[in-house]
Structure formats: structure tokens, C-alpha cells
N, C-alpha and C positions, 0 to 999 in steps of 0.2 A: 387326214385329221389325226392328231394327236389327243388321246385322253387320258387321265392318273387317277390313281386309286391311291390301295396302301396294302403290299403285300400279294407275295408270290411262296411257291415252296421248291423244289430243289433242284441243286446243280453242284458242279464241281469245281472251287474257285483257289487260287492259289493265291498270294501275295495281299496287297491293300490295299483293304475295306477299310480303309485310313486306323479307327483305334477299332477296328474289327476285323483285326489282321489275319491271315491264315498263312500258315505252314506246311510244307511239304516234308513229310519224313517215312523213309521208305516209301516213295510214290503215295503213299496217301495223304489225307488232306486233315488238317485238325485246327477245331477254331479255337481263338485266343480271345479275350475278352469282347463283347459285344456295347459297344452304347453308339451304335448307330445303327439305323435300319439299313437292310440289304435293299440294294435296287434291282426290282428287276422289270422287264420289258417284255410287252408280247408287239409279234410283227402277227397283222390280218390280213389276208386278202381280199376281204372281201368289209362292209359295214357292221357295225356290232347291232343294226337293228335289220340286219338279214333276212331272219327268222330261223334261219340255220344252220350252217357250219361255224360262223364266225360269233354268235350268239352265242353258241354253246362254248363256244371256248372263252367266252366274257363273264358267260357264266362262273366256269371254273375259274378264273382269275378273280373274281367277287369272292368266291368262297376262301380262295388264299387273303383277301382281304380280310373280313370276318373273323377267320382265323386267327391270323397274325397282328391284328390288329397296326402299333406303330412297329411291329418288331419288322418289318416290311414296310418297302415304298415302292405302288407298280405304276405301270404304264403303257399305256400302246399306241401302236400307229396301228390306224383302219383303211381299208380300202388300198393298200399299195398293190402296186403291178407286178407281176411276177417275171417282169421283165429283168433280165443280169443286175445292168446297172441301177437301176429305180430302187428294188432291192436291197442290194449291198449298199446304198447309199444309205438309208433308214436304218439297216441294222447296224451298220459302221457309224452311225449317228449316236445310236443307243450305246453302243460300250463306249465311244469315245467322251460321253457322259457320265461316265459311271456306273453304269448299271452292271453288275455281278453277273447275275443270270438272264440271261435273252433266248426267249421260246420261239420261234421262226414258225407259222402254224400251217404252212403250206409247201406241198410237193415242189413246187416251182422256186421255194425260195432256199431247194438242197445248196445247188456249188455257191451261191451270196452267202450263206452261210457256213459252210468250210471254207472259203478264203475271207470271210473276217476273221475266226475264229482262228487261224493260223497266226493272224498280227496282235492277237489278243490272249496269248497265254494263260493269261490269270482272271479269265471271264469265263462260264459257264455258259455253254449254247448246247437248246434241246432242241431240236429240228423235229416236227410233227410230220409224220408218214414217208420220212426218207428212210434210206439205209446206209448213208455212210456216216462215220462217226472217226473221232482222233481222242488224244487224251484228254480234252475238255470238248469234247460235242460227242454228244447222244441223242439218241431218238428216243420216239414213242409214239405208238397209235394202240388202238383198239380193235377187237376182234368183231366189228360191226355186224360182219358176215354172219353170226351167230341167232342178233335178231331179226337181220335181216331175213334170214330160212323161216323164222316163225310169222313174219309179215307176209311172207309169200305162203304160205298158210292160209290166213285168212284171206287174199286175192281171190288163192284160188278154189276156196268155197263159195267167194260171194260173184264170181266172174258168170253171165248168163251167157256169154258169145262165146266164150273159150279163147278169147282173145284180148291180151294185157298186152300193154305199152310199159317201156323204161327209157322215159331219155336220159340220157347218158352225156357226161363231162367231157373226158379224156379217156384214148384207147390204154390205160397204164394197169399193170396186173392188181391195184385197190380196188379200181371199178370192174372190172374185168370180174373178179371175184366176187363182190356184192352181187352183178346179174347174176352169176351162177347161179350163187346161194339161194338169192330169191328164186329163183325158176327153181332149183332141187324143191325147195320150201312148194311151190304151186303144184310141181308134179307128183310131188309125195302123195296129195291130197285130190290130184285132179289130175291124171295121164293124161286127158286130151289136151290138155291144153297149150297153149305156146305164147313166149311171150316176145314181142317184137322191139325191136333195139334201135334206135336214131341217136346220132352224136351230133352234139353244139359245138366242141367245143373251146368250152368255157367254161367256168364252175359258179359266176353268179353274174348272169345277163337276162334277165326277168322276160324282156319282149324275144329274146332269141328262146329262150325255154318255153315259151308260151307258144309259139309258131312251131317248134317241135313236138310240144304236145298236141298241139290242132294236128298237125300231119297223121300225126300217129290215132286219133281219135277217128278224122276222117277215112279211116280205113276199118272201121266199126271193131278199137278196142274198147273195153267198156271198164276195165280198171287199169290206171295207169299205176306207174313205180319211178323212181328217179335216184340220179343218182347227179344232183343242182342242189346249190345254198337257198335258193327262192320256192317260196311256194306260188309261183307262178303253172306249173305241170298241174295244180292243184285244183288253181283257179279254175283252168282250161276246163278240168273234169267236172267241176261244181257248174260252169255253164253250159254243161251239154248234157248235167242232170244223171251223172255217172260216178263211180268214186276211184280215189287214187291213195297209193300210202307215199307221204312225204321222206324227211329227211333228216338227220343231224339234233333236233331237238324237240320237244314236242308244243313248242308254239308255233308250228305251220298247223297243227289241230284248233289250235283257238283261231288262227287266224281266217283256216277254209274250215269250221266244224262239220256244213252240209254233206262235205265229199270226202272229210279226210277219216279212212278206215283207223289207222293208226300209223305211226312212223319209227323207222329202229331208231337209238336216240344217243350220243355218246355223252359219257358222264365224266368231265375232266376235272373235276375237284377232287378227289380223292389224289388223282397222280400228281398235278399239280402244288397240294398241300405236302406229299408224301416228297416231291423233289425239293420243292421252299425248304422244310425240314432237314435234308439233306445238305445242303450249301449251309445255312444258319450252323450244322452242329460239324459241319467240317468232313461230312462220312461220304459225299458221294463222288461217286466212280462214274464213268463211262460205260452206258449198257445199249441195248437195243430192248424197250420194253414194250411189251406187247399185252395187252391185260384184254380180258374176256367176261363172261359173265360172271365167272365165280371172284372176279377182282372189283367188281361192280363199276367196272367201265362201261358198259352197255347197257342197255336195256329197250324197250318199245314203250312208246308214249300212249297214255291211254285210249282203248278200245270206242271208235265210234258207238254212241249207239243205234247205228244201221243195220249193225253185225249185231243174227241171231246171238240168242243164248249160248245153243249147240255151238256155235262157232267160235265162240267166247272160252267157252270150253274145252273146245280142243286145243285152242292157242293158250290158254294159261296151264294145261296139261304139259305142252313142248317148254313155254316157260321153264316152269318147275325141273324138267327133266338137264337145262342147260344150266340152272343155277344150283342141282346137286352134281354137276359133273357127268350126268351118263352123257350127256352129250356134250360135242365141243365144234368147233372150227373142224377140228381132224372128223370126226367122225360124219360131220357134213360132208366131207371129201373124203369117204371111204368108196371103194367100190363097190363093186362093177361099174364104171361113168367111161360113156363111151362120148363123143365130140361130136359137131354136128354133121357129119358124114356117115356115123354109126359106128367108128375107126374106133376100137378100145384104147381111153387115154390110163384107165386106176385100175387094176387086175381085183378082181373078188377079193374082199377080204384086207386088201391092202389100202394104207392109209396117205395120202399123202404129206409129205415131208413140210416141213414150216418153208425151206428154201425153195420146194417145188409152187408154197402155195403164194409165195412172196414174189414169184418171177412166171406166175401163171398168165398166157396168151392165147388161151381158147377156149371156146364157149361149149357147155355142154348140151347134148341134144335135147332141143323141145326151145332153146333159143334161136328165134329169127332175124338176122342181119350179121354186116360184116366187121372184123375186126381192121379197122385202116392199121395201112404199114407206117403213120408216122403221124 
């Protein structure tokens, strides 16, 4: 399904936007008069009434609307396949219309989008949670991992069995990392505890998430974690009268409120608006951008009220400590972290590298289940 708005924020575009011409001089990009709106396009994987990954990214493109009012014309396709061709069809659809800047918001739609962007020179393509990039394709994701450690915080206070569930997507170093983070975040607060792993994968198939969470419930966990677009894991947890923290935004809390503790939440209006801006004044460049709490790309969706006070309290403590900088992604991944054989992966004191944390394939101790080889 195809839907339109009005207005997107930034990218790299060269040539033309018909009387919104752009120029290349020295490799960079500078706009020439404006009286047409910029077109841009988001590709989804999943439905914009999800409740989570792809919601929140409908969200950010609303606020590029809002924003820009007519100075932007947006647009998306929902629900596409992350299959080559399905893909590259949709997005090869979008530029060959017009549209300037095209945001691809899924892992699976990386090589569809570096070979359009290869036949489309003078279009702007930002590819969400990949890593390759040319001189008009860039990425960008978010340091989720961040509130994720503070969500496993509050699991693992409020866990009576010492035993939490994460279903899990894809074995890819994004989710690989959010389990970490979570389970550092539970063990920080609760050393017995451990948290058990099952993969779907899939990133939004409701009744396949919901049978992984029954599996994983059935083995008496009693707070679940996920790393799925559905609050499906959620539901699971609210009927068997247990709680779980969702995903991606914080309308899987309106939607399960009985079960849902809180969820890390990403906030893509800011980067969105900040790249529309970009393309519109002709200034952007090719990056890989990765924003954190202190860029106000992340954050956790509000605190159940299941969760004591104390508990409340310790989580808006770690809060506070991520959004003045003492804490980051890095120092989540500081050592001593040994892997689940007890094998030392981080030496004391030593921080892991952005490239180590971007290509990360092993789980740290106090996580239960396997990493599949493909």
C-alpha cells in the first residue's frame, strides 16, 4: 500500500528538482532557487499501524510534514518484502517518479537500495540500519541499545522467577546487541538472573511472535523482552498475567498497558527533519549516522504503573546518567564481559570499538540460547 503526506528532511541530491535545481561544485551540493516542493519517499516493511518499527518511522515522516509544511511532498510504500526484487522494484518505482530523497527503513532493503541508487545519481537514498553507503546513499540508525540497558533495569527488578524471555528477529549484530544490552541492563540489577533467547525469524509476523512467546513463557519466564514490530510477545505476557517490555515505540504500552513495563522507543523526527533540511539547502553529504540519547533519538516509553516507585527510580536515575553523557552505548560495552562460555570477549577497563559494536556476533554471559550461523 502506497500513502502521501507532505514533506521529508534530508539528503544529497544533485541535478533536477525541475526550477529547484541543484549544483555540484567542488563535490558538494548547493540549492538554486526553490518553487517546488522536494519529493521524498519512505520504503516500510512492515504496516504503519504496526505499533512499532514502522509506526515510529511514520511517525518521523509526519513530523517532516508538519514541519515543512508544502516546502515537501512525502510518501510511502508499507508492508513491502524484503525480498531483492519486491524491493528494488518499490524503490526504483519511487526515484523513477521523482522523488529526491528515498529513505529505505529496513535491513533487508541494503543491496535494492545501492543498486538503484547507482542508476540514480542525482536522488538522495538513506538506507535505515545498513552500512554501506556511495556518494549519494547514507545511512542512519539509532543507539537503541542505550535504552534498551535501562529497560532491562526495570525487568530485572520486577522478574520473581529470575527468568526473562527475548524473542528475537534475525541473528544480525542490531539485535544481537539490543539482547546484550538488555541482559547487561538486568544483570547490572539482578546477577541471578538470565535471560532466554528464541528467533522467528521475521521482524513483523504477530501469530509467529506470539507462539515464540508462548514457548518461551511456557518454560516459566515471567518477563518477556523483544526484539519484533508487534506487540504480539506482549499480548502473550498480559494472558498469562506476567509483564513484558515492547519495542520501537511507545504505542505497544497503550496497546498492552496491563503487561507492558515500558519499551526503548526510537525517535526519528529530529534526523529525518535535520536530513529534509539538508537536501532542501543543498548541504548534504554522505554519512553513516548513528544518534544516541544525547541526539534525542532514543528514549523509553512511559514507565508502567506496575513498576514500584523504587524501581521508577532507579530507571529515571540511569535515564538522566545517559542523557548527560556519563553514560553511552560505549560504556554499556566496557569491560570486563566475558561470552557465554565465561571466555573474556572486553579486557577491564577497555571500551569497545563502534566497528566491534557494529559487527558484534556473541552473546554475553547470563544470556540463554544459540546464535544460528545464518
Amino acid at each position: 500500500m502506497v500513502g502521501t503526506g507532505a514533506v521529508t528532511r534530508r539528503q544529497f541530491v544533485v541535478g533536477g528538482l525541475g526550477a529547484a535545481a541543484l549544483v555540484t561544485v567542488f563535490g558538494k551540493v548547493e540549492a538554486l532557487a526553490q518553487d517546488a516542493p522536494l519529493k521524498a519517499a519512505w520504503v516500510y516493511v512492515g504496516p504503519v499501524s504496526d505499533d512499532g518499527w514502522t509506526a515510529a518511522h511514520d511517525v518521523g515522516r509526519q513530523v517532516v510534514v508538519s514541519t515543512f509544511g508544502d516546502k515537501v511532498e512525502t510518501t510511502y510504500a508499507e508492508s513491502v518484502p524484503e525480498t531483492p526484487a519486491d524491493a528494488e522494484r518499490v524503490i526504483r518505482d519511487f526515484a523513477q517518479k521523482g522523488n529526491k530523497l528515498i529513505f529505505t527503513t529496513s535491513f533487508g532493503f541494503m543491496e535494492p537500495t545501492v543498486n538503484v541508487a547507482k542508476d540514480f545519481p542525482d536522488t538522495v537514498f538513506v538506507h535505515i540500519s545498513g552500512y554501506k553507503t556511495a556518494a549519494n546513499l547514507g545511512t542512519g540508525f539509532a543507539k537503541i541499545e542505550e535504552p534498551r540497558y535501562v529497560t532491562g533495569i526495570i525487568a530485572g527488578k520486577m522478574t520473581k522467577s529470575n527468568k526473562l524471555g527475548y524473542v528475537a528477529a534475525f541473528p544480525i549484530p542490531e539485535v544481537i546487541r539490543g539482547i546484550n544490552a538488555f541482559t547487561l541492563g538486568v544483570l547490572s540489577v539482578n546477577p541471578a538472573a538470565t535471560v532466554k533467547v528464541v528467533w522467528t525469524s521475521t521482524w513483523f509476523d504477530p501469530p509467529t511472535e506470539r507462539a515464540a512467546a508462548d514457548a518461551l513463557l511456557d518454560t516459566g519466564v515471567d518477563v518477556t523482552a523483544q526484539h519484533q514490530d508487534s506487540p504480539a510477545t506482549l499480548q502473550a505476557a498480559e494472558a498469562r498475567g506476567v509483564y513484558g517490555v515492547g519495542y520501537d515505540s511507545e504505542n505497544m504500552g497503550k496497546t498492552v498497558p496491563k503487561a507492558t513495563l515500558t519499551s526503548p522507543i526510537f525517535i526519528w523526527g529530529p534526523f529525518y527533519v535535520q536530513t529534509v533540511q539538508q537536501v532542501i539547502d543543498g548541504t548534504w553529504v554522505s554519512n553513516a549516522w548513528w544518534g544516541g540519547w544525547q541526539d534525542g533519538a532514543v528514549d523509553i516509553a512511559p514507565i508502567g504503573d506496575m513498576v514500584p516507585d523504587d524501581v521508577k527510580a532507579l530507571a529515571t536515575t540511569a535515564v538522566d546518567t545517559f542523557k548527560s553523557g556519563q553514560q553511552t552505548i560505549f560504556t554499556i560495552f566496557t569491560g570486563p564481559l566475558t561470552d557465554q562460555s565465561g571466555a573474556e570477549k572486553v579486557a577491564a577497563g577497555t571500551a569497545m570499538t563502534a566497528d566491534e559494536l557494529l559487527s558484534m556476533n556473541w552473546f554475553v554471559k547470563g544470556v540463554e540460547g544459540d546464535i544460528p550461523s545464518s
